[in-house]
C-alpha positions as CSV (number, residue, x, y, z in Angstrom):
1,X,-10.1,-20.6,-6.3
2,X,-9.3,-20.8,-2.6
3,X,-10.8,-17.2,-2.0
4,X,-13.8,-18.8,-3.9
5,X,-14.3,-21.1,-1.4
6,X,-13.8,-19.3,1.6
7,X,-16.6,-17.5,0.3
8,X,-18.6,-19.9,-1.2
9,X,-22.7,-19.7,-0.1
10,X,-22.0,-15.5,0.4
11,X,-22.7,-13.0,-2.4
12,X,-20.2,-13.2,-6.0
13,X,-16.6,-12.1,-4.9
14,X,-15.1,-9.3,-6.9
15,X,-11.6,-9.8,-9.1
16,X,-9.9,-6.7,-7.1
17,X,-11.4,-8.0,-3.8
18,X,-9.7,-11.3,-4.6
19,X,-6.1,-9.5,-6.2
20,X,-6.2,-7.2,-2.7
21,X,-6.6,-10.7,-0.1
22,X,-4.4,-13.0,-2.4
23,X,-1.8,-10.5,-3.0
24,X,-1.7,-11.3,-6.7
25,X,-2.9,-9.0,-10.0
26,X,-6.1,-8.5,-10.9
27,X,-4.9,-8.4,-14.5
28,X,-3.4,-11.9,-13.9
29,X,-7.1,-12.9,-12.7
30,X,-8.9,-11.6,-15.4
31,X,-7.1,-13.9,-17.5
32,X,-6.9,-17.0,-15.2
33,X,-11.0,-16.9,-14.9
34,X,-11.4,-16.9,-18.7
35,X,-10.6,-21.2,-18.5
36,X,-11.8,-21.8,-15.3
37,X,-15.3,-20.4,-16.6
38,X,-15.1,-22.3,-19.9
39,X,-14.6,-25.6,-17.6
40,X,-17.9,-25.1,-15.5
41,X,-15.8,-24.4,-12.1
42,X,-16.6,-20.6,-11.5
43,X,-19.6,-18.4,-12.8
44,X,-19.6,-14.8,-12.8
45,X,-22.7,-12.1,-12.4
46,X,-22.6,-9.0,-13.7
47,X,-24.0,-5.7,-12.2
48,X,-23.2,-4.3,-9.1
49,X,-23.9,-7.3,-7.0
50,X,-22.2,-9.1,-9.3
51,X,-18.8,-11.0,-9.1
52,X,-17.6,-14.3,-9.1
53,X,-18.7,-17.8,-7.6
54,X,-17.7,-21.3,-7.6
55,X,-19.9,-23.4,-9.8
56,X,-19.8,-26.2,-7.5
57,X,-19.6,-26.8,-3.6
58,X,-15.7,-26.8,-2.7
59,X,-16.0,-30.2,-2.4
60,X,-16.7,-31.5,-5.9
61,X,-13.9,-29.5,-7.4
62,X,-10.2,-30.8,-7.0
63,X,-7.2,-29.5,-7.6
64,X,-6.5,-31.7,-10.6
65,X,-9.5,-29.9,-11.9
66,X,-8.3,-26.9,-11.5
67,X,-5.0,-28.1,-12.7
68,X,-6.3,-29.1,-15.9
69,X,-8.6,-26.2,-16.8
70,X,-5.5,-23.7,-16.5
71,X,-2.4,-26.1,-17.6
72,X,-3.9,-29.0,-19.6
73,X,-3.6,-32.6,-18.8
74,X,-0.1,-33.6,-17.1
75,X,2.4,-34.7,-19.0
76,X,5.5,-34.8,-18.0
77,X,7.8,-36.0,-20.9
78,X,5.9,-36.4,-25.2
79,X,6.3,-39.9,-25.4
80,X,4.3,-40.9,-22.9
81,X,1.5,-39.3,-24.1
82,X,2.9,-39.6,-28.3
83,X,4.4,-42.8,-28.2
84,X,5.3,-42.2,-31.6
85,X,7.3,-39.2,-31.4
86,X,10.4,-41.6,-30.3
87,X,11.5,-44.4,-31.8
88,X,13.1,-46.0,-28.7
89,X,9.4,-46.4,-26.9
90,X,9.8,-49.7,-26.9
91,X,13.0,-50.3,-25.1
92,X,13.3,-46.7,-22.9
93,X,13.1,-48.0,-19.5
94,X,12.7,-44.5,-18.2
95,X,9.4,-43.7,-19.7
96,X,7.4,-46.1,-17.4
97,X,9.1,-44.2,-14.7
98,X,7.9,-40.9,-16.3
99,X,4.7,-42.7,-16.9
100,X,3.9,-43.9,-12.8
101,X,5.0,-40.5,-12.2
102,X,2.7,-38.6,-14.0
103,X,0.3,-40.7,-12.3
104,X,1.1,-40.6,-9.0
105,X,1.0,-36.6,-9.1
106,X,-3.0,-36.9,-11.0
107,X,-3.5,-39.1,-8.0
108,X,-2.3,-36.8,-5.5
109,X,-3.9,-33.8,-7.1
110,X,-7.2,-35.7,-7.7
111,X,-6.8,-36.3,-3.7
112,X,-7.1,-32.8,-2.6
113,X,-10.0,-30.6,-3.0
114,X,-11.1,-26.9,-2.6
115,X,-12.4,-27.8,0.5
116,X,-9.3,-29.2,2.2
117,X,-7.3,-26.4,1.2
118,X,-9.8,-24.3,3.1
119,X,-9.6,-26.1,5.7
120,X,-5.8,-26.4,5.7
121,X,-5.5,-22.2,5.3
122,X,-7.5,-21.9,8.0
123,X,-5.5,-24.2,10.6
124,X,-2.7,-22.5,9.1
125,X,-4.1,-19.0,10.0
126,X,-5.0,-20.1,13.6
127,X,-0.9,-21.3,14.2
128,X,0.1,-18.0,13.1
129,X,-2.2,-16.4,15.1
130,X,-1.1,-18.5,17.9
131,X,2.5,-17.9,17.4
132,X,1.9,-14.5,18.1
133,X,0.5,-14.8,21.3
């Protein structure tokens, strides 16, 4: 999604293209960009200027999601989401703490969008580059 972005407002990007920069499988791509299509965050073309685009500016799409479209909603232990799958939900004092958590990371992943990591590969390209010099 971060290749996406870094080449959003250019022509559709193709899966190999993508595999070859991220260092990852194409095969493990084809797969990944069956959900992310099916939640309205990439569109593909077909042809030979075909490929694949964000569906929206980096800006509008988070990493939650991204997050959810490939994982699901967070959830870090059942009974916070099934309260009735234990029958100490009433007195557990370690589901609020599971619950706040769960939380805190949707917070923190809402926080952060395709945009910033852009931004933030870049600066980080730029100190490697520097550290070189």
């Amino acid at each position: 999604m971060s290749d996406l972005a870094e080449n959003f407002g250019k022509k559709p990007v193709f899966l190999k293209d993508i595999a070859k920069r991220e260092e990852i499988s194409e095969k493990y791509l084809s797969i990944i960009v069956i959900p992310l299509r099916g939640a309205g965050l990439i569109q593909s073309t077909r042809g030979a200027h075909g490929g694949y685009t964000l569906a929206k500016r980096p800006e509008e799409i988070s990493v939650q999601d991204i997050f959810d479209a490939l994982e699901g909603k967070i959830c870090l232990v059942d009974c916070v989401e099934n309260p009735k799958k234990c029958p100490r939900v009433g007195i557990c004092p370690t589901r609020d703490i599971w619950s706040v958590l769960g939380e805190k990371i949707r917070e923190t992943l809402n926080s952060v969008t395709l945009a910033d990591l852009v931004k933030t590969r870049r600066e980080k390209a730029g100190n490697n580059i520097m550290s070189y010099i």
